[in-house]
N, C-alpha and C positions, 0 to 999 in steps of 0.2 A: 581443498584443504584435506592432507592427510589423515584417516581415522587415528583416534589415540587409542588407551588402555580401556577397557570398561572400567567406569566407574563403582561399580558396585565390589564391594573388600572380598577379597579370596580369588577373585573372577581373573583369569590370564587370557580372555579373548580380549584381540580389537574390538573398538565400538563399532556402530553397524552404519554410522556416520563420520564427517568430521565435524569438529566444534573448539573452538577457540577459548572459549571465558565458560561458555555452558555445559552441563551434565551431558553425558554422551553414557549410553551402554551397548554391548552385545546384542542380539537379535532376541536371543532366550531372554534378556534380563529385560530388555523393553519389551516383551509380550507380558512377562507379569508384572509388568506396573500399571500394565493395562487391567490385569486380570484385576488388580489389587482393587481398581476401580469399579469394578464389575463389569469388562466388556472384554469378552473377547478377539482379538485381531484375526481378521480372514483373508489377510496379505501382508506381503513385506511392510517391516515399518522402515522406511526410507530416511528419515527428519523427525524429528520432533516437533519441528514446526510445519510439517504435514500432512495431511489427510489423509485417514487409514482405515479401510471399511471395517465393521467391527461387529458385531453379533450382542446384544447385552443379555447378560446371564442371568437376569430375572425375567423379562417380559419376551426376550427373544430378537425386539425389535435391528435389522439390522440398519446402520447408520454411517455416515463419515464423523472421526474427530480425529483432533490434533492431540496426541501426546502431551503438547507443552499445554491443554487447556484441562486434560486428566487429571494433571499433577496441580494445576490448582486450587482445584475442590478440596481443601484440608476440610469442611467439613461432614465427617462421617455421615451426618442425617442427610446432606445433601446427595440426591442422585444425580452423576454425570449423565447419567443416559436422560437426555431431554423427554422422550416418552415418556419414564419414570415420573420424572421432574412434576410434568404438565398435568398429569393427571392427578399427582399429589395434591399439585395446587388448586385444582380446580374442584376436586374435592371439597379442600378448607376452604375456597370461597364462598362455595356452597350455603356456607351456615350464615351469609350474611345476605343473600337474597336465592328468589326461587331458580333453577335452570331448566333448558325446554330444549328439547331433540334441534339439531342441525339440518335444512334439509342438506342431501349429499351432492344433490346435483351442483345446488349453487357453490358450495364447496369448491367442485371441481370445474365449473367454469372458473372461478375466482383464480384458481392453480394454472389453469389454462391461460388465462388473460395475462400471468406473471409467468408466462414462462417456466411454469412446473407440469413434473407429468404426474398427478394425480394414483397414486398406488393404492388410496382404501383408509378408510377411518381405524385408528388404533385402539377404538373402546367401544361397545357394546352393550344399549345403545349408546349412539354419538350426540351428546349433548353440547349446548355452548362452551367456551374454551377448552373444550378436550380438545389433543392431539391427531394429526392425521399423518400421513405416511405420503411421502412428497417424493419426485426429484426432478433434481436443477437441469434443464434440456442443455444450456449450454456449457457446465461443469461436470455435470452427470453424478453430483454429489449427492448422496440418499438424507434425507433429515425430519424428524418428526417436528411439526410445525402447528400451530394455533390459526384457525383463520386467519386473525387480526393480522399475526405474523406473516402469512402468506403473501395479504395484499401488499408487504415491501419489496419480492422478489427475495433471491437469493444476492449472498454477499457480494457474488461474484460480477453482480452487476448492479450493484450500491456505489456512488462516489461518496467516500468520508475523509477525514482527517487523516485517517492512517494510509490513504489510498499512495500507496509508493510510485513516487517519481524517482527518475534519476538525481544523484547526487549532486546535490549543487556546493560551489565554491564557497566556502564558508566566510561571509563577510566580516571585518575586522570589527569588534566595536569601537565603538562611538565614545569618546569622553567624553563628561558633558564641561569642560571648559572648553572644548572645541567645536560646541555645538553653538547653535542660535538661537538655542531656546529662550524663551522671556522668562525662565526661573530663573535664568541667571543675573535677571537684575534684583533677583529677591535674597540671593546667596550674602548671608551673614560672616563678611569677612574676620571681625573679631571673636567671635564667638567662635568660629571651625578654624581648625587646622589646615596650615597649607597644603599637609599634605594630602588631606582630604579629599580636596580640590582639585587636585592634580593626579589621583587616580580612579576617580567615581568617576561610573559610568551612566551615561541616560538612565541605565536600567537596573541601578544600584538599589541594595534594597537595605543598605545602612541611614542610620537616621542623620539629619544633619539642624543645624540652626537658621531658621529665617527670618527674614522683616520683611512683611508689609510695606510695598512703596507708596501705598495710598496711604494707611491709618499711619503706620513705623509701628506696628505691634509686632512681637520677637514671637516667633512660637517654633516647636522640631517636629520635624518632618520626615519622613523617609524621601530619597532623589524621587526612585520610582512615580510615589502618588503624585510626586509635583510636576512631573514631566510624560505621566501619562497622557494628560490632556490638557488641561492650561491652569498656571497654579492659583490657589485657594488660599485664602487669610481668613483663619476659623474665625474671626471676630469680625469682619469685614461678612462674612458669610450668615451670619446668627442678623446683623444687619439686617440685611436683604432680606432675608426670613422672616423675619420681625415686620419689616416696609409690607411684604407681600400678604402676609397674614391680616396687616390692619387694610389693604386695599384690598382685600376678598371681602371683610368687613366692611366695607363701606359698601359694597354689592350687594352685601346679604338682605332679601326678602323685597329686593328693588326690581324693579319690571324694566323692559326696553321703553315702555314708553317715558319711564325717566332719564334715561342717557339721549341727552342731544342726538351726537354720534349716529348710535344705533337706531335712533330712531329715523334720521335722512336717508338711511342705507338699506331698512326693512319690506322687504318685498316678498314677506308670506303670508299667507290666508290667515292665518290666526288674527286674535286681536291680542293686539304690542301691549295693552294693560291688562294682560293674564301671562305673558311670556315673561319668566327672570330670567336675572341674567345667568346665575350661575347656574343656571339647571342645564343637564347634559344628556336630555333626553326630552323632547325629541328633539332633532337636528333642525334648524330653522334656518330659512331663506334670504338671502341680503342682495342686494344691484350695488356692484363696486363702481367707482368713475368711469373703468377703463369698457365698464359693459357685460362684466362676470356677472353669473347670479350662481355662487358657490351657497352650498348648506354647511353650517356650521354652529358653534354652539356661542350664544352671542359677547358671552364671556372671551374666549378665545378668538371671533371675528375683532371683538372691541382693544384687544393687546399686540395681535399680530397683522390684521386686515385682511386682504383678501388674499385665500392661498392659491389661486388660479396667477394671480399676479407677482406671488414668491416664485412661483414653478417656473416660470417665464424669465425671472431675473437669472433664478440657476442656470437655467439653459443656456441663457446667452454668458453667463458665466462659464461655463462650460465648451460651448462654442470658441468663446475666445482663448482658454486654456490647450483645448486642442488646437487651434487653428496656429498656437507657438511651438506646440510639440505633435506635428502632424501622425506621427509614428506610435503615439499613446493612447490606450485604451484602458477605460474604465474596465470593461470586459474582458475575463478573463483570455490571454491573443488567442489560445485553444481556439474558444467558441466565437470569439469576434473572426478569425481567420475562416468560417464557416457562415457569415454573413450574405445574403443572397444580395450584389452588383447592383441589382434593379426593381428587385419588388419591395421594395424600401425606400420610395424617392423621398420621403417626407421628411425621414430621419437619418441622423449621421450617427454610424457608428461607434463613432470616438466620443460621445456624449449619453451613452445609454451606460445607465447604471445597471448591476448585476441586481440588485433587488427589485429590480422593474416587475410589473404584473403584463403588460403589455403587450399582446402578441406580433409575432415580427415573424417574417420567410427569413428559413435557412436553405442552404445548402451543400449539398456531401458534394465535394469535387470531387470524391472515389468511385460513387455507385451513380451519383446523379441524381439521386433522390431529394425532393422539393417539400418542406411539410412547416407549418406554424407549431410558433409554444414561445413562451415568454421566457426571458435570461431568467428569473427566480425559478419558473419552474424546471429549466434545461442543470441548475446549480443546486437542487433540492434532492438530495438523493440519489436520482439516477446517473448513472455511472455512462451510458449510452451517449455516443456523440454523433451516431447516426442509427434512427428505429426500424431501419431498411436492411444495412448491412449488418448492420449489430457491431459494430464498432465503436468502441470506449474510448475515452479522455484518459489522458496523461501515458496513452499507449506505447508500444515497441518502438513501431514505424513514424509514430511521431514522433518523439526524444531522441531516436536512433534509427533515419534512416538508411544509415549506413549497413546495419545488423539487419536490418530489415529486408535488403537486398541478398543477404545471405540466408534467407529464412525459408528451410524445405517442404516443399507442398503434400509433404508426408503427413506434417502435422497437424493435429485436429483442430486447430484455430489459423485466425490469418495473424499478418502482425502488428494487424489494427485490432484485435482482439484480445490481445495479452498483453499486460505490462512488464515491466524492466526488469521489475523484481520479483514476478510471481513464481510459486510453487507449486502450481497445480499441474504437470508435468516436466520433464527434462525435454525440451525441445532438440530437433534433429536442425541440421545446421550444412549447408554445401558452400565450400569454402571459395572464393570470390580470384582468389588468386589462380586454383587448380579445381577445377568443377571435378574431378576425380576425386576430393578430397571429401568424403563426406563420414561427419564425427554429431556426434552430442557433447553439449554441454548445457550446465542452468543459465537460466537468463541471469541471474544475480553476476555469474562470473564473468560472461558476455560481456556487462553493462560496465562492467569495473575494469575494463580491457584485456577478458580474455579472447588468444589466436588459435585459431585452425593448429591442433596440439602437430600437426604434421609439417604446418609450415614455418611454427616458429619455432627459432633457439633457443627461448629461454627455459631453465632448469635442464639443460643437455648439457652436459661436458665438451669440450673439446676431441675427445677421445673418442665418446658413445657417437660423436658426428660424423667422426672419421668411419669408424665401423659401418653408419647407417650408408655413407655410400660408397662402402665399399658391397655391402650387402645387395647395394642399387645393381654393380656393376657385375657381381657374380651370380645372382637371378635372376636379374632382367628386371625383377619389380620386388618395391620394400617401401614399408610405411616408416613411420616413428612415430612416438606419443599417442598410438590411438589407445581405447579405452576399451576392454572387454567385462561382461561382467558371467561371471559366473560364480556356481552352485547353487546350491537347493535352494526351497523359499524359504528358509530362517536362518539360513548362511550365505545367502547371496551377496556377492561383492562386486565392487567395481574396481579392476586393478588395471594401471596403467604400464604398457608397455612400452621396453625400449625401440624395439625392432622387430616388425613382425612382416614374415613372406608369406606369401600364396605360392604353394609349391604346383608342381605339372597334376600331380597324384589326385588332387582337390586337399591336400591336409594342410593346414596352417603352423608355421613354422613360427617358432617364441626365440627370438634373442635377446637374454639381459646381459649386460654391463654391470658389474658389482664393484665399484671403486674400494679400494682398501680402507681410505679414510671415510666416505660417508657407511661403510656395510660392516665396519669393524663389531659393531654390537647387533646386527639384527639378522643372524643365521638364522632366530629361528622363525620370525617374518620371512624369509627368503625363502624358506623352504616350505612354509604353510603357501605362500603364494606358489612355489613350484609345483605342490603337490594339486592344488586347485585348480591350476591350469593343466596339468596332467591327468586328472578326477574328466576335465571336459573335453577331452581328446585330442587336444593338439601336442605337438613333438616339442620340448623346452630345452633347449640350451643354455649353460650358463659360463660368462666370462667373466673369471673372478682373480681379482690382481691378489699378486704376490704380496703379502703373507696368508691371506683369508685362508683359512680352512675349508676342504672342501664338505659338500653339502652331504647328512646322513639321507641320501633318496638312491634306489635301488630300482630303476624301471627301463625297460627298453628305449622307450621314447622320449629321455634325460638323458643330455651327454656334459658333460662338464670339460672345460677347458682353463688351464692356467696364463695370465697374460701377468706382463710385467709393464706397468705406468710409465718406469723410465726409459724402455724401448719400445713401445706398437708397434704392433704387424696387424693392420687388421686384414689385407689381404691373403696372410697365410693362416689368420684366423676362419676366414671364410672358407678357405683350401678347406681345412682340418672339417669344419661343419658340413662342407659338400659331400667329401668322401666318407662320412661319416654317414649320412641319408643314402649311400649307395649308387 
């Protein structure tokens, strides 16, 4: 995405990003919004959504944050610098009970065990929930952190909610007169409007008219609550309430040895005329038919029965579910796809639920590594889908193995280590088509189908195409679309080229294409980039169609040329730029 105007009033720099619907500014004007915060920036700010090493201008500490989480601190008193923050707080906790020195060591084993490198306690002495001075081995992200805090690991190997997958096809909704829900036999045809009917959706959150197919009591409802989960008749409901209440009543201060039932079934040490029923501590023992001796509370034995004997019906429930949809798992296919073939005879994978406690053999087809942990604990936080390679869920090379085959061994993770949409560098990239072709771009643009800027046509003219191989046939070798970036560290850019050669000499030759109609208003962009790439020593050429003006730049290594749209020459365009370099 092309940078816009800085947003900030008076300012005539480009932003130092591109951004669509969000705030964007200049280099200068995103450093003091940092400042405004109180943190100094100690590298380019790339994104505002992220990570930018920063110095805080009170305590010193330095740290990674994101711009877009500076600017959400509207409140003054609050400190963005987390050191700040921590030690604030831990202060005021203070007054509600006593605090006692940290030892440091265990500190840092603890930093260790998660995958941090341990840099030093940020207060003097280091007491309970002070701060300490961390960083992320595998992001390299600096961050002042709380013990407690530490033992989660950094973000960047957390699975959460927001953990970015690739895009998926956005499914149509559902009306709910074309659904099968059972609210639909409850749906008050005189009372609502047809039209009603016929544009609510499952998950409509307007209210509508119901009846009761058991009582016929009318009551309104919103779609939603009724088709969340299976629908409710407030008065049918107070019922039940009522039924339940006076049968907990009928229990109440009553022992096992009074229930029949419970007393054919009791198979614990205690004596049954000291054990009631409703008491839910302690857990007591029972002999089901089937040969269970489940603990449970005899309330809940005497309503439900034995849950050795439910867990069994699911299974086989379950069993037979899969055994019609062979191809379906409960489990997420990620981590069912990582199910070990053979150390698992007992169990079928298609039948394991993700909240299991259960431990079960996996395996990384990647690295080969073999290790136990239960689906609840592999879906709990950690972001890791193998603890050998370090390889993440919902990763590159798995949504995209296609991209992932074009993924350069330059760069500091594999492609089982970085998601689709991550920001934590601009990845390098060797293009699949021409292994000569080797460019950067973000994973976000990759994932959204961007090409090797060399080998594809799109946003090239007919024109600039023609030039680019004519340029091929009068140097012997020429790129298009690649990506340079230069100037200083608060003016650095990245500006995309039409045409660029490797001359004999070793200097890099610049040719743009300036169409009449797209360039009519941006001379003074054209020349802020001309002179940039001039400022970094390469030789810039400019083809600029008739009527354009030519460019105000004055330098040896700028030559300008007039072409006409209605007739190309790129060939004797090229002549004109040969004799030109000498």
């Amino acid at each position: 995405m092309k940078p816009r105007q800085c947003q900030e009033p008076d300012c005539d720099e480009l932003a130092a990003w591109g951004a669509s619907k969000k705030q964007a500014w200049c280099q200068n004007h995103a450093v003091e919004k940092f400042r405004a915060q109180g943190l100094e920036p100690l590298e380019p700010i790339e994104k505002r959504t992220t990570f930018t090493l920063t110095r805080c201008l009170t305590c010193g500490c330095e740290a990674h944050y994101r711009l877009e989480y500076a600017l959400s601190h509207y409140d003054p008193e609050e400190k963005t610098c987390r050191a700040c923050y921590w030690k604030i707080w831990a202060t005021n906790a203070a007054r509600y009970r006593q605090r006692s020195r940290v030892d440091l060591h265990q500190v840092q084993a603890l930093s260790e065990s998660n995958d941090y490198e341990y840099l030093g306690p940020l207060t003097n002495p280091s007491l309970d929930n002070d701060p300490h001075h961390v960083r992320c081995k595998h992001c390299g992200r600096l961050s002042a952190e709380r013990p407690g805090d530490i033992g989660w690991g950094c973000g960047c190997q957390r699975r959460s909610r927001r953990t970015a997958s690739p895009a998926k096809i956005k499914e149509p909704k559902v009306l709910f007169k074309d659904s099968d829900h059972d609210a639909l036999k409850w749906w008050d045809y005189d009372r609502n409007a047809a039209s009603s009917l016929e544009t609510a959706t499952l998950k409509a959150t307007r209210e509508a008219s119901w009846v009761c197919p058991t009582c016929g009591h009318s009551f309104v409802e919103t779609v939603r609550r009724m088709t969340d989960m299976f629908p409710r008749c407030p008065q049918c409901e107070q019922r039940r309430m009522a039924e339940l209440r006076k049968e907990r009543n009928h229990f109440k201060n009553r022992t096992v040895s009074q229930v029949p039932e419970l007393l054919a079934a009791w198979a614990d040490e205690s004596n049954p005329e000291e054990a009631l029923v409703l008491n839910n501590f302690p857990l007591r023992r029972f002999r089901c038919p089937e040969g269970h001796h489940p603990r449970a509370v005899p309330y809940t034995y005497l309503k439900h029965g034995c849950p050795s004997c439910r867990a069994n019906e699911t299974r086989i429930a379950n069993q037979i579910v899969a055994d019609e949809a062979p191809n379906a798992f409960r489990l997420d296919p990620e981590m069912a796809s990582q199910w070990h073939p053979t150390a698992n005879p007992k169990w079928d994978v298609r039948t394991i639920s993700p909240g299991s406690r259960r431990q079960f053999t996996w395996l990384c087809a990647e690295c080969g590594h073999t290790w136990m942990d239960s689906p609840k604990g592999r879906s709990y936080a950690s972001a890791l889908r193998c603890p050998e390679c370090r390889s993440i869920f919902d990763s590159l090379a798995y949504h995209h193995p296609d991209l992932a085959a074009e993924w350069s061994d330059d760069n500091p993770k594999t492609a089982w280590q970085i998601r689709p949409s991550s920001t934590i560098f601009i990845p390098v990239w060797v293009c699949a088509t021409e292994p000569s072709h080797v460019f950067t771009m973000s994973l976000a643009a990759r994932s959204n189908g961007g090409m090797c800027p060399e080998c594809s046509e799109h946003g090239k003219s007919r024109v600039e195409l023609a030039h680019y191989q004519s340029a091929q046939k009068q140097f012997g070798n020429a790129s298009s679309g690649r990506t340079f970036t230069v100037g200083s560290d608060l003016t650095k850019r990245k500006w995309r080229i039409d045409i660029s050669v490797e001359l004999a000499d070793g200097a890099l030759l610049i040719v743009e294409y300036d169409g009449s109609y797209w360039h009519r208003n941006k001379s003074e962009v054209d020349a802020r980039k001309s002179k940039a790439l001039l400022n970094a020593g390469y030789r810039v050429v400019r083809l600029r169609e008739y009527p354009l003006e030519p460019l105000p730049i004055v330098d040896d290594n700028y030559f300008e040329i007039s072409v006409h749209s209605a007739a190309p020459d790129p060939d004797r365009a090229m002549d004109q730029i040969s004799r030109w370099l000498g």
